[in-house]
Backbone as CSV, one residue per row, in Angstrom:
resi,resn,N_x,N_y,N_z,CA_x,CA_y,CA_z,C_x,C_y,C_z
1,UNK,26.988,-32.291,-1.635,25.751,-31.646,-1.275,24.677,-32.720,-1.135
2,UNK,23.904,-32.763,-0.090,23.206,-33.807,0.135,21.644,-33.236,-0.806
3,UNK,20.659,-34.219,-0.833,19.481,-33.612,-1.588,18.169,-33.575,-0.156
4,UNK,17.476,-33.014,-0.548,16.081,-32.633,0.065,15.546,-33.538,0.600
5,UNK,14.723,-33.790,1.691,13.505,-34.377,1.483,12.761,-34.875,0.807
6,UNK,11.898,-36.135,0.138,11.488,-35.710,-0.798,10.127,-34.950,-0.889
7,UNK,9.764,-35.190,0.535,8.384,-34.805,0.782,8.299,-33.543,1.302
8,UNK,9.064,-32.752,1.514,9.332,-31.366,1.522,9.794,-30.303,0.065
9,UNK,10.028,-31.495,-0.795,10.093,-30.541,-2.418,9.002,-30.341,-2.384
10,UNK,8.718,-28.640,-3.287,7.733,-28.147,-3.894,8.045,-28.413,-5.227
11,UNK,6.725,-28.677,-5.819,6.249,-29.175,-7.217,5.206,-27.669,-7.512
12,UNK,5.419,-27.277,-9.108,4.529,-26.598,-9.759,4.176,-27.371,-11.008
13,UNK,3.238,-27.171,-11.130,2.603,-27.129,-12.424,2.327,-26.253,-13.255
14,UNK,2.766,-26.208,-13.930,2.694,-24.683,-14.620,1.370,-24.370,-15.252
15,UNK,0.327,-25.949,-15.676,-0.892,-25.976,-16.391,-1.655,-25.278,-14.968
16,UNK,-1.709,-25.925,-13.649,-2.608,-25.474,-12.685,-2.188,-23.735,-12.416
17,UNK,-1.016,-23.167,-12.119,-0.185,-22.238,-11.766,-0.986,-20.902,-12.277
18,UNK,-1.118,-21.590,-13.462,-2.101,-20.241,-14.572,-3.457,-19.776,-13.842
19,UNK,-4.191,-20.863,-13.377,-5.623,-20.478,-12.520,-5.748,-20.442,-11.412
20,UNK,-4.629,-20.243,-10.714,-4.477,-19.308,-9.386,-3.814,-18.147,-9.162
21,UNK,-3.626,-17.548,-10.465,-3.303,-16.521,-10.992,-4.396,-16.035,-11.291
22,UNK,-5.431,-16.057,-11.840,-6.866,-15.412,-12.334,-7.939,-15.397,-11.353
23,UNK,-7.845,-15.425,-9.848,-8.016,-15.200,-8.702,-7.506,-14.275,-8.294
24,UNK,-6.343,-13.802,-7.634,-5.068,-13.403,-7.201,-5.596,-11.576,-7.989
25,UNK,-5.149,-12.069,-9.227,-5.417,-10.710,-10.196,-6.556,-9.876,-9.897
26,UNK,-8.118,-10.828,-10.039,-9.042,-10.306,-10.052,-9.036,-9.828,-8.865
27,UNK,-8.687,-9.992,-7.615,-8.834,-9.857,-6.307,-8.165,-8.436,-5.891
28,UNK,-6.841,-8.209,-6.555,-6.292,-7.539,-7.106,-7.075,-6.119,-7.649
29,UNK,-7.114,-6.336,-8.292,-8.113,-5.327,-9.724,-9.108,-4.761,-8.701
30,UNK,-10.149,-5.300,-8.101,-11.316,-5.473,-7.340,-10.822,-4.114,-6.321
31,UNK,-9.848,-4.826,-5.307,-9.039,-3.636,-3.733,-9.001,-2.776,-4.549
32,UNK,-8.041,-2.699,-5.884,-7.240,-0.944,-6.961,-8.578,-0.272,-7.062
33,UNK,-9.696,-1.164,-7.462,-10.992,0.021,-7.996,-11.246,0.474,-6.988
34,UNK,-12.004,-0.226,-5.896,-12.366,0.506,-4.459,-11.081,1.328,-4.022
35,UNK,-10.126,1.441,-3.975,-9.243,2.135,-3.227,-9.186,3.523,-4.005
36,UNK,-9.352,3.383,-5.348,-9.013,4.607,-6.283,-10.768,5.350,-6.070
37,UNK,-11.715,4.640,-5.937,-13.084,5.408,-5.861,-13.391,6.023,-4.381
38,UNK,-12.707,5.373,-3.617,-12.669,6.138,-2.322,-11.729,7.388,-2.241
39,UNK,-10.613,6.831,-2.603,-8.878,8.539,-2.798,-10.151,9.030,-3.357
40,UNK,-10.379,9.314,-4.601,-11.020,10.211,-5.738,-12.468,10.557,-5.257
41,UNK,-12.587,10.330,-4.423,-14.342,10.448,-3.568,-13.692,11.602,-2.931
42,UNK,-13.290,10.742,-1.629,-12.182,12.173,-0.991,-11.728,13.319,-1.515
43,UNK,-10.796,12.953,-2.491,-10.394,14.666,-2.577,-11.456,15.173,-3.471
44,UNK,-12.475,14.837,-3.784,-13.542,15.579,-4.584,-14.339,16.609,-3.186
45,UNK,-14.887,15.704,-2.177,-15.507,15.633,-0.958,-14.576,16.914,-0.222
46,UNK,-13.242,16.802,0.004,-12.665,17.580,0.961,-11.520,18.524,0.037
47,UNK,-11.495,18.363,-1.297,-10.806,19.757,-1.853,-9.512,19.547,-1.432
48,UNK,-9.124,18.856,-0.989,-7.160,18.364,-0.726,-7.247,17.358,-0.923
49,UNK,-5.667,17.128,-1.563,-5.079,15.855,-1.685,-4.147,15.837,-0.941
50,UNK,-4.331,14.952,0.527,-3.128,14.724,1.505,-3.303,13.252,1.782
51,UNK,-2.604,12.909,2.667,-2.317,11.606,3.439,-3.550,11.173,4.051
52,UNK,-4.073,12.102,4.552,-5.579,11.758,5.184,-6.004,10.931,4.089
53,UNK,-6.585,11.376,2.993,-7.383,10.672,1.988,-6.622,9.249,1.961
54,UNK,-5.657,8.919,1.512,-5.167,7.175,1.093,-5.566,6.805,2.841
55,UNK,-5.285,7.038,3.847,-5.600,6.515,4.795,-7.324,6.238,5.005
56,UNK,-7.847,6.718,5.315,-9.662,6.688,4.850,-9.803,5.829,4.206
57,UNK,-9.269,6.223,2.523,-9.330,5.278,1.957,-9.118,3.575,2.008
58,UNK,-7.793,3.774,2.971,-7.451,2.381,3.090,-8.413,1.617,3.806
59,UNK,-9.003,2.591,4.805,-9.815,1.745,6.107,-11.039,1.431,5.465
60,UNK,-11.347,2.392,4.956,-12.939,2.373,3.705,-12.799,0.970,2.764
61,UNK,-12.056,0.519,2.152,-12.211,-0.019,1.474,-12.025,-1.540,1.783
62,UNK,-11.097,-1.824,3.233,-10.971,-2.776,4.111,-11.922,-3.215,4.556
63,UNK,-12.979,-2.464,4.803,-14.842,-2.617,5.590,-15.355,-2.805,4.049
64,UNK,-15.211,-2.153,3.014,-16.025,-2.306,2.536,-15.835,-3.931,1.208
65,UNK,-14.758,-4.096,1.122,-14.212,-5.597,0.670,-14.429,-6.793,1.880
66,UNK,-14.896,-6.349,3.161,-15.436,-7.488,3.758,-16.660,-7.113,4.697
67,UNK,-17.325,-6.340,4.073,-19.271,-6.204,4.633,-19.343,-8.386,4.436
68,UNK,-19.279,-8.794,3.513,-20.143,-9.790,3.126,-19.567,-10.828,4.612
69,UNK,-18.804,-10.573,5.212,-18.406,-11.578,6.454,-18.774,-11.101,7.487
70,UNK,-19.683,-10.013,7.921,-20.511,-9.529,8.652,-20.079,-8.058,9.571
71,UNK,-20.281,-7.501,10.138,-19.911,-6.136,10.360,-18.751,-6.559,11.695
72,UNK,-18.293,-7.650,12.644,-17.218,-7.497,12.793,-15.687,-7.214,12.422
73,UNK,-16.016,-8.583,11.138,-15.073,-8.664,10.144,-14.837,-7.443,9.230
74,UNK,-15.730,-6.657,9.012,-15.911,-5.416,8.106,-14.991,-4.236,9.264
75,UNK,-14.949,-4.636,10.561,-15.065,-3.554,11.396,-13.464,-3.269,11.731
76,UNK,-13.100,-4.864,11.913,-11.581,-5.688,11.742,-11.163,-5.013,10.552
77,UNK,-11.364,-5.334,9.292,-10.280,-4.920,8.456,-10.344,-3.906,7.995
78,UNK,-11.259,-2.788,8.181,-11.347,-1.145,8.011,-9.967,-0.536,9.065
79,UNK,-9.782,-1.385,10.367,-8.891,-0.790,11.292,-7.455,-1.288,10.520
80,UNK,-7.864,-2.834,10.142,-6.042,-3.186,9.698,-5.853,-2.103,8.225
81,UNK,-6.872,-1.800,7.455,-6.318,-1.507,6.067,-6.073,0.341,6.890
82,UNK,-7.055,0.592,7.325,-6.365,2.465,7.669,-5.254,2.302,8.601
83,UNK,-4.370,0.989,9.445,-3.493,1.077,9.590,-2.283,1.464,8.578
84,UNK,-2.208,0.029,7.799,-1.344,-0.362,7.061,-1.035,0.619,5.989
85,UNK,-2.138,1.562,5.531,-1.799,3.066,5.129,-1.405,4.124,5.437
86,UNK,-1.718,3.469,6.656,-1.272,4.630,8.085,0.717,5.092,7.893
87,UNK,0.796,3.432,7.884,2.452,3.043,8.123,3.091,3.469,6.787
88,UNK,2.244,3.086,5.875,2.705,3.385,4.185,2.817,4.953,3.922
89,UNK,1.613,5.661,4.532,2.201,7.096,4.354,3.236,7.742,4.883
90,UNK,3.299,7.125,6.478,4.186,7.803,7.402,5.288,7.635,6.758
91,UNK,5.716,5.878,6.286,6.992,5.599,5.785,7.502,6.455,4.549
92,UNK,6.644,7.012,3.909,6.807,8.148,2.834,6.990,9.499,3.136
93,UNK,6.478,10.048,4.087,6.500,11.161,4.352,8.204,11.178,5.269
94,UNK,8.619,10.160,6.221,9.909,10.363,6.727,10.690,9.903,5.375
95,UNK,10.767,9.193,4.780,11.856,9.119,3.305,11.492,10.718,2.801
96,UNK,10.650,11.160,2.801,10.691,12.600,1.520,12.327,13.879,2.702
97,UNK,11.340,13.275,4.021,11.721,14.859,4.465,13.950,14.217,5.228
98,UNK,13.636,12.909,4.977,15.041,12.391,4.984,16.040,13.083,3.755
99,UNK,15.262,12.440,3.004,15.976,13.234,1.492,15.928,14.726,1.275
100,UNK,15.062,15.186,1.885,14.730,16.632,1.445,15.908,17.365,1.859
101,UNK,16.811,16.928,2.976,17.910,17.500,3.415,19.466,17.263,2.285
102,UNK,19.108,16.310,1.473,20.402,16.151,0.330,19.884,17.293,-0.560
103,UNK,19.000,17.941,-0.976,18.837,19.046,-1.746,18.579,20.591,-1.680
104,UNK,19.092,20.540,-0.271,18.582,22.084,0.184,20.033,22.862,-0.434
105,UNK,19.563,24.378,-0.683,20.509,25.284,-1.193,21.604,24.925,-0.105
106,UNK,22.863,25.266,-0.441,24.453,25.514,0.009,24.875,26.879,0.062
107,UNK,24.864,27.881,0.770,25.639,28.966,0.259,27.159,28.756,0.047
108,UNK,27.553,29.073,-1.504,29.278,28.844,-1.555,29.988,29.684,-0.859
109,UNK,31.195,29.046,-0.582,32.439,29.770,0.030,33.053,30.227,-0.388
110,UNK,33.559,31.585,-0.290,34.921,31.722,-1.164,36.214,31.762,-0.664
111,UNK,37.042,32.245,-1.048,38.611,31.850,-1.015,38.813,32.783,0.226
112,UNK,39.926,33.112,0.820,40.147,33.861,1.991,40.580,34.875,1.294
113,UNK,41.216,35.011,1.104,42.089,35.970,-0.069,41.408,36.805,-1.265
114,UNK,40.314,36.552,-1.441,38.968,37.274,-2.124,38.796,38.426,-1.597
């Protein structure tokens, strides 16, 4: 087995590793609050909890995690985040109603001779 490059190995540090982790997280934490105060705005606002709401939500909170880069950029990622929820619900809603067909009633058969 031959070895690597050497200038193509990746190196960690595990001392640095830790504080680009406490970025990452907070950044993290930050999208979960806005995303959960927008869902929970919504279904307060419109009295259902459907797919609509996480979608809204997604786009809402995409504009509103980048107002500070000016209202294109705000305008840009309101469309990518109510996409990408877009795709996340749809992809849920065809898995439910995929599966929904392994659990539907069977009427049993009986014997001929019954």
């Amino acid at each position: 087995m031959r070895s690597c490059d050497p200038k193509l190995k990746l190196t960690v540090n595990p001392a640095t590793s830790r504080f680009d982790t406490l970025p990452t997280s907070g950044n993290f934490g930050v999208w979960g609050l806005t995303f959960s105060t927008c869902d929970c705005t919504l279904i307060y606002l419109r009295n259902k909890e459907d797919s609509w709401n996480s979608i809204i939500s997604g786009a809402a909170t995409g504009g509103i995690l980048s107002m500070r880069a000016g209202p294109q950029a705000a305008i840009t990622s309101a469309v990518i985040g109510g996409v990408l929820l877009a795709l996340i619900e749809g992809i849920g809603i065809a898995l439910a109603r995929m599966s929904a067909d392994q659990f539907k009633p069977v009427m049993p058969t009986l014997p001929e001779g019954v």
